[in-house]
N, CA, C and O atoms as a printed pandas DataFrame, in Angstrom:
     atom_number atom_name residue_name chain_id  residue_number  x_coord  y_coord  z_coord
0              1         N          UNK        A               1    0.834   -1.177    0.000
1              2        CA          UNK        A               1    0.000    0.000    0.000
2              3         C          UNK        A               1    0.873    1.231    0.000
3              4         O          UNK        A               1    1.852    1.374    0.732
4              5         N          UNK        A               2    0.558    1.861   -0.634
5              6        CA          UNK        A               2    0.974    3.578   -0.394
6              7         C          UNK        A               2    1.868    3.398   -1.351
7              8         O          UNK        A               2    2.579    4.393   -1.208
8              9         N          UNK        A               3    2.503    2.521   -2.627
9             10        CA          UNK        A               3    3.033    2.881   -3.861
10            11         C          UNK        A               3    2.222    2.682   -5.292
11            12         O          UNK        A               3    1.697    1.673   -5.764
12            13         N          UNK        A               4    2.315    3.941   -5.763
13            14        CA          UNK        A               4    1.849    4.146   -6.617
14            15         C          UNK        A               4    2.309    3.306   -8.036
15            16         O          UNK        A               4    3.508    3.280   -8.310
16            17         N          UNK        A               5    1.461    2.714   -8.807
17            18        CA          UNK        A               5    1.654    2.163   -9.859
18            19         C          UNK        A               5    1.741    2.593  -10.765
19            20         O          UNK        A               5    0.872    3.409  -11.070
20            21         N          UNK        A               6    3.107    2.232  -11.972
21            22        CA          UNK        A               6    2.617    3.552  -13.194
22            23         C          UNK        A               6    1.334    3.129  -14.175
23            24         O          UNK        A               6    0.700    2.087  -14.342
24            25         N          UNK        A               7    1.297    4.005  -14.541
25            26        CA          UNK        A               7    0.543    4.067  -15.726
26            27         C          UNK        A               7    0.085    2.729  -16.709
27            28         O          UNK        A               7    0.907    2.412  -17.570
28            29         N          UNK        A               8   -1.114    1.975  -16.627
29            30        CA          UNK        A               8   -1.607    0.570  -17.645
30            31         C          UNK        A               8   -0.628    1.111  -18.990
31            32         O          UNK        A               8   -0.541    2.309  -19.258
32            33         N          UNK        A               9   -0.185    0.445  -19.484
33            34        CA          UNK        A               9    0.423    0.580  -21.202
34            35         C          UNK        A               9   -0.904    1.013  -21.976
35            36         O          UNK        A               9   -0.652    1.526  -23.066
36            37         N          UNK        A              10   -2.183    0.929  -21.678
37            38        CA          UNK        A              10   -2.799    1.566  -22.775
38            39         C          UNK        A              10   -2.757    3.024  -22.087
39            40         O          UNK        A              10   -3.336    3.726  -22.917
40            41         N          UNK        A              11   -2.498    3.595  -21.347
41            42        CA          UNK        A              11   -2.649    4.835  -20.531
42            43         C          UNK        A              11   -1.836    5.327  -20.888
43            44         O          UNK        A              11   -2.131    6.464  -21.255
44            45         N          UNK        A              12   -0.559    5.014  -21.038
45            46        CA          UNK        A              12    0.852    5.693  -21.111
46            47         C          UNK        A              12    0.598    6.291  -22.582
47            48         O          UNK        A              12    0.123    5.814  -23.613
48            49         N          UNK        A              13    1.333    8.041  -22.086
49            50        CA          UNK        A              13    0.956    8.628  -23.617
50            51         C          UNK        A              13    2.002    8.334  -24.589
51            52         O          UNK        A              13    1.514    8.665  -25.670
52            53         N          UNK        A              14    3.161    7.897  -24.780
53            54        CA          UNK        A              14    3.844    7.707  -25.983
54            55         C          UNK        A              14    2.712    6.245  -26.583
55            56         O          UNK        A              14    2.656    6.243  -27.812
56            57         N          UNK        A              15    2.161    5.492  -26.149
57            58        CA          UNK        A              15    1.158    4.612  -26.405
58            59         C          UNK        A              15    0.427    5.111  -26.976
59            60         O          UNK        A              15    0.327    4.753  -28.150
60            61         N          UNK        A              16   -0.383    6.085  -26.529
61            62        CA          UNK        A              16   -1.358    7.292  -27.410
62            63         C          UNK        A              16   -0.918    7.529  -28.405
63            64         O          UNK        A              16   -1.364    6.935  -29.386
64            65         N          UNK        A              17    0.015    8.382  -28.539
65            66        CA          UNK        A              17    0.944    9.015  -29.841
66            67         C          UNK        A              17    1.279    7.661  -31.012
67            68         O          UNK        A              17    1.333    7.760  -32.238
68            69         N          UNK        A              18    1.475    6.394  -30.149
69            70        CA          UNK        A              18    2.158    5.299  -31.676
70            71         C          UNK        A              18    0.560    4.936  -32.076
71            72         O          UNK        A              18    0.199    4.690  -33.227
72            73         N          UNK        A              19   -0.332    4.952  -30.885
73            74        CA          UNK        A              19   -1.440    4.573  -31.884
74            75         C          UNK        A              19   -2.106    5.535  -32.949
75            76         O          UNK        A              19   -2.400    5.144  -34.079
76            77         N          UNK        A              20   -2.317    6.815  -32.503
77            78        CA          UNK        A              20   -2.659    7.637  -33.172
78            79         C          UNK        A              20   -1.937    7.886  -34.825
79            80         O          UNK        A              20   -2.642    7.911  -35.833
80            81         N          UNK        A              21   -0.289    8.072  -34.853
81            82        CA          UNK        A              21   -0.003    8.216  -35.731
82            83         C          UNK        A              21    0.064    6.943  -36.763
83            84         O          UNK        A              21    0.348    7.029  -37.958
84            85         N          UNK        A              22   -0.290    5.626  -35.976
85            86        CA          UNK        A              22   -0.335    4.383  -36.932
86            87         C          UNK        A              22   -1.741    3.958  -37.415
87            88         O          UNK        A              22   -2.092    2.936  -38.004
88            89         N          UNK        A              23   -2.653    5.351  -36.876
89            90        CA          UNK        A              23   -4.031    4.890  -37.802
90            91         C          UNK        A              23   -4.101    5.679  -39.094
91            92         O          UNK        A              23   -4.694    6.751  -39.209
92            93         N          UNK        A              24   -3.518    5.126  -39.941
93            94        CA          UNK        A              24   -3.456    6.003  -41.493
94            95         C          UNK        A              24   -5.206    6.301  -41.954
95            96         O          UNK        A              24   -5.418    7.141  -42.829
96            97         N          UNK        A              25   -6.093    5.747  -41.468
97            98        CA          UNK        A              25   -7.571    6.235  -41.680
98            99         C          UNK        A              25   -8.050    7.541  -40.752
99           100         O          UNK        A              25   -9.050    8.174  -41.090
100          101         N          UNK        A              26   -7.447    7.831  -39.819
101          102        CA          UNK        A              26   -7.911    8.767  -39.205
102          103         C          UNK        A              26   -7.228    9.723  -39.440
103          104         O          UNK        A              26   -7.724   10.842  -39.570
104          105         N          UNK        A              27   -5.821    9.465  -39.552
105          106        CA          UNK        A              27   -4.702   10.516  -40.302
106          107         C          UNK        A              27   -5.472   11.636  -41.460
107          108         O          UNK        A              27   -5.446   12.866  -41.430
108          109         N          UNK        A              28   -6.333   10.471  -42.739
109          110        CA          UNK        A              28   -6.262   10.487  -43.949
110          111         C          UNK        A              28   -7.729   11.348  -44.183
111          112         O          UNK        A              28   -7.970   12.188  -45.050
112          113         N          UNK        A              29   -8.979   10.620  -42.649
113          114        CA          UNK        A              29  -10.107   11.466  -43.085
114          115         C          UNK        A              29   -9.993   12.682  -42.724
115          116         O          UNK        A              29  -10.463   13.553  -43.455
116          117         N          UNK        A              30   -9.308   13.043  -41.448
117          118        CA          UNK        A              30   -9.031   14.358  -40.845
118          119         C          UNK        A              30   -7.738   15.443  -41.520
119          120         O          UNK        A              30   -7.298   16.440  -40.949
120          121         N          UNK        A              31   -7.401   15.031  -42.581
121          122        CA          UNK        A              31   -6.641   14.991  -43.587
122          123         C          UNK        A              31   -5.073   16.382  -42.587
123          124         O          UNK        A              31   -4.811   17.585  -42.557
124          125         N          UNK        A              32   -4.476   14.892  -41.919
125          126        CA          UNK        A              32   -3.693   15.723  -40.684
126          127         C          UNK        A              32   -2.082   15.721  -41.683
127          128         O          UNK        A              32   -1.560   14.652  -41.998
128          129         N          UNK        A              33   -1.508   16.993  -42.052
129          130        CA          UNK        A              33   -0.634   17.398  -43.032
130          131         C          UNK        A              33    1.105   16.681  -41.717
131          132         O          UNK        A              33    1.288   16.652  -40.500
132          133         N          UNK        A              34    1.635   16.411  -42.509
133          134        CA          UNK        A              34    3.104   16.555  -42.111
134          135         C          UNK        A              34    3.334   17.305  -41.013
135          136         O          UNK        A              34    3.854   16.943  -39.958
136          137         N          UNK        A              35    2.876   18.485  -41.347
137          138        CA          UNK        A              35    3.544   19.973  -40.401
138          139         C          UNK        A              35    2.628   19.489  -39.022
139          140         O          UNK        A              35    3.092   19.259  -37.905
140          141         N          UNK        A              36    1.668   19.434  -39.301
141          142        CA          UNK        A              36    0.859   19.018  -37.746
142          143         C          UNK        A              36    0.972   18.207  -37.377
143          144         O          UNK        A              36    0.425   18.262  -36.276
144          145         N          UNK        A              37    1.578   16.813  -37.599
145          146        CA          UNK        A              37    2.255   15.876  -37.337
146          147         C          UNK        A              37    3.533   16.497  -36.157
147          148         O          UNK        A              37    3.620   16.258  -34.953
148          149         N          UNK        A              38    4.332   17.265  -36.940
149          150        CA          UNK        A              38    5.762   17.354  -36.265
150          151         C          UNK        A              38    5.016   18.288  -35.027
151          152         O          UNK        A              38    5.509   18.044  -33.925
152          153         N          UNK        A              39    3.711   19.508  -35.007
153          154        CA          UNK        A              39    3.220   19.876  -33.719
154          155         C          UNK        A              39    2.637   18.974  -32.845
155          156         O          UNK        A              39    2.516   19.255  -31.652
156          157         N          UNK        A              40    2.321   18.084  -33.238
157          158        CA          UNK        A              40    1.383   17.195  -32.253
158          159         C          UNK        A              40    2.303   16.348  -31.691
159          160         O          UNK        A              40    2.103   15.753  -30.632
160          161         N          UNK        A              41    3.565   16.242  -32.519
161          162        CA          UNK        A              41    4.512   15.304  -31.635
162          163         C          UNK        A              41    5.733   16.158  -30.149
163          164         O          UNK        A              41    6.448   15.759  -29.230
164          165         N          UNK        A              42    5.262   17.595  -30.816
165          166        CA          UNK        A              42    5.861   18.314  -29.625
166          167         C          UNK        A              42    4.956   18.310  -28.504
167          168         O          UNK        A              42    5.245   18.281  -27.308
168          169         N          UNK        A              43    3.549   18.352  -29.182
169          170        CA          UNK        A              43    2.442   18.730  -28.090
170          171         C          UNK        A              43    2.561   17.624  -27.049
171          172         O          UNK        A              43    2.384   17.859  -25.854
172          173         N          UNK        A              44    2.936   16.122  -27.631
173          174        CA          UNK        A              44    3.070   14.520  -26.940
174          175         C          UNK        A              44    4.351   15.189  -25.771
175          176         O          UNK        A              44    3.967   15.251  -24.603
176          177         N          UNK        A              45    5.641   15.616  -26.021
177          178        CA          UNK        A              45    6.234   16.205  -25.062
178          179         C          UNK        A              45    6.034   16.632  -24.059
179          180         O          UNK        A              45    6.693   16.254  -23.090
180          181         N          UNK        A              46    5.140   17.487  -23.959
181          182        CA          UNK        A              46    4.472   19.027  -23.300
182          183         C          UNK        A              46    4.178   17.999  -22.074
183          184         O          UNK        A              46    4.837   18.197  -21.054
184          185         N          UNK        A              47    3.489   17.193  -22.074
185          186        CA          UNK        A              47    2.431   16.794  -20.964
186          187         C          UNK        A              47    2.018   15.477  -21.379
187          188         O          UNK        A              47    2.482   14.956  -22.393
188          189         N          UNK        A              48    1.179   14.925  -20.652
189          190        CA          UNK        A              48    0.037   13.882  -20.726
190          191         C          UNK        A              48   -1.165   13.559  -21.777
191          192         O          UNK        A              48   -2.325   13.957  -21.666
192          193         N          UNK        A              49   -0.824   13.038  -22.448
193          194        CA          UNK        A              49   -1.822   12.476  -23.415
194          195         C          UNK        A              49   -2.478   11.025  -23.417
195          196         O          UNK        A              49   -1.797   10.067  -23.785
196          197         N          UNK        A              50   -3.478   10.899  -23.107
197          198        CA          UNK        A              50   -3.967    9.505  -22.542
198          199         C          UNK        A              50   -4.236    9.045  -23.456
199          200         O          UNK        A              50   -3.719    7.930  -23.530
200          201         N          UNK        A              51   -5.127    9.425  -24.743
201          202        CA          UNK        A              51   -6.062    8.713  -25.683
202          203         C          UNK        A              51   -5.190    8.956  -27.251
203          204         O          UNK        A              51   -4.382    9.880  -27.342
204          205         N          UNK        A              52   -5.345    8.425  -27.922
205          206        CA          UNK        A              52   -5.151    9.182  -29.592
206          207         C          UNK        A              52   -6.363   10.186  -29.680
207          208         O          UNK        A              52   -6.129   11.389  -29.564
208          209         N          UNK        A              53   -7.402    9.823  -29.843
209          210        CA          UNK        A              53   -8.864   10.767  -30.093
210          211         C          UNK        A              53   -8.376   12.108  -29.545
211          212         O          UNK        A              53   -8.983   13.009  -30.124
212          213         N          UNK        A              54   -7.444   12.614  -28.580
213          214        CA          UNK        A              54   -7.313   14.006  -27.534
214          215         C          UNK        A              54   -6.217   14.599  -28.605
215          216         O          UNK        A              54   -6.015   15.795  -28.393
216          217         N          UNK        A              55   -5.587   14.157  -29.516
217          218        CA          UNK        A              55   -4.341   14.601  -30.236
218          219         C          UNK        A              55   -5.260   15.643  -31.680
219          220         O          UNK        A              55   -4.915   16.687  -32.233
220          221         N          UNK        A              56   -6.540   14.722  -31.882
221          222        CA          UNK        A              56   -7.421   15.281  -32.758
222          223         C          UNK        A              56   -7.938   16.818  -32.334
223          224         O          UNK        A              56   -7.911   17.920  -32.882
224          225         N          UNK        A              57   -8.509   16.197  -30.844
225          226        CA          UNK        A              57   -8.805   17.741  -30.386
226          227         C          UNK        A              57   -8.305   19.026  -30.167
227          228         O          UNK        A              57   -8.954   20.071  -30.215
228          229         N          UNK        A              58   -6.731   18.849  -29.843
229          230        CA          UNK        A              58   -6.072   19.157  -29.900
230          231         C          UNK        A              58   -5.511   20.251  -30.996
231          232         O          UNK        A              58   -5.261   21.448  -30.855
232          233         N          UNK        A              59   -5.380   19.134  -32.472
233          234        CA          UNK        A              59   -5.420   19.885  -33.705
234          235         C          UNK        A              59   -6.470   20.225  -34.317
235          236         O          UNK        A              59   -6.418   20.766  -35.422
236          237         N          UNK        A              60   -8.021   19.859  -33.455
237          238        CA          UNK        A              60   -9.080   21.113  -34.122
238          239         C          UNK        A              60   -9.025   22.673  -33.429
239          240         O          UNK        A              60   -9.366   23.741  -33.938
240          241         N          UNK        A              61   -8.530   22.429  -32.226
241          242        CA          UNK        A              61   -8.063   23.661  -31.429
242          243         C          UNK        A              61   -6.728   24.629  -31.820
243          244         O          UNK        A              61   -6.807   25.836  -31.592
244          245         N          UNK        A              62   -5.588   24.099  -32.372
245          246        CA          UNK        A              62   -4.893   24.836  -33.562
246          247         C          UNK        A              62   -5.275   25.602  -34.663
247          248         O          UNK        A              62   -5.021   26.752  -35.024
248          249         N          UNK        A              63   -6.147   24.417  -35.242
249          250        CA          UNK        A              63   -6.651   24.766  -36.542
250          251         C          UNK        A              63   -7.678   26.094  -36.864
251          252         O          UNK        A              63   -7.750   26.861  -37.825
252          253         N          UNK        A              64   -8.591   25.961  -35.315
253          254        CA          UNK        A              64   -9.462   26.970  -35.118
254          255         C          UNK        A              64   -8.934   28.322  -34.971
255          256         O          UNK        A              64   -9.309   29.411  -35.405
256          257         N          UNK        A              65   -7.731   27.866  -34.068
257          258        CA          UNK        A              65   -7.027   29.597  -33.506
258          259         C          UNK        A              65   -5.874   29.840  -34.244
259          260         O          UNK        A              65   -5.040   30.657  -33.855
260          261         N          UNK        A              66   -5.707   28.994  -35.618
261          262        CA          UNK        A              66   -4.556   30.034  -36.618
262          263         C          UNK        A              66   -5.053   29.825  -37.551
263          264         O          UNK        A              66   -5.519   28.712  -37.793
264          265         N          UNK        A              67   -5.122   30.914  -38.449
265          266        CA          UNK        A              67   -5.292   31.038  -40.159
266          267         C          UNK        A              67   -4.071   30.810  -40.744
267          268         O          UNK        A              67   -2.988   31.353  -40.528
268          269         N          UNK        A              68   -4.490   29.625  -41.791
269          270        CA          UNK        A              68   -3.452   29.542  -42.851
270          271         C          UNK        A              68   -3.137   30.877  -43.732
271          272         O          UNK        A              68   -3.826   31.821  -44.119
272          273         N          UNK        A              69   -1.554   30.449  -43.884
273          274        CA          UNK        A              69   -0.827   31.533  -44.668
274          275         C          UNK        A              69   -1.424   31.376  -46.333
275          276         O          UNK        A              69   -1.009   32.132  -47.212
């Protein structure tokens, strides 16, 4: 009692991140470019990412608050 366990392997976010970037269908409908690729893999850095689905939200929340050049 009183030690903490890490994280289930589906919990752990580099787990998140290999699944996310190895679903080429979700990649392909959300049509997620290279460049947001290399942000979302900094964003995996930053902090805690539990799910793939949160990496999406993530880059609709980019997408919303910058206009393309």
């Amino acid at each position: 009692m009183g030690l903490r366990r890490d994280a289930s392997p589906s919990k752990r976010p580099e787990n998140a991140w290999r699944k996310f970037v190895a679903n080429r269908g979700i990649l392909a409908r959300h049509k997620v470019t290279d460049r947001e690729l290399k942000v979302l893999q900094k964003v995996n850095m930053l902090g805690r990412v539990t799910a793939p689905n949160q990496f999406l939200f993530i880059l609709n929340s980019i997408r919303q608050a910058v206009e393309e050049e």
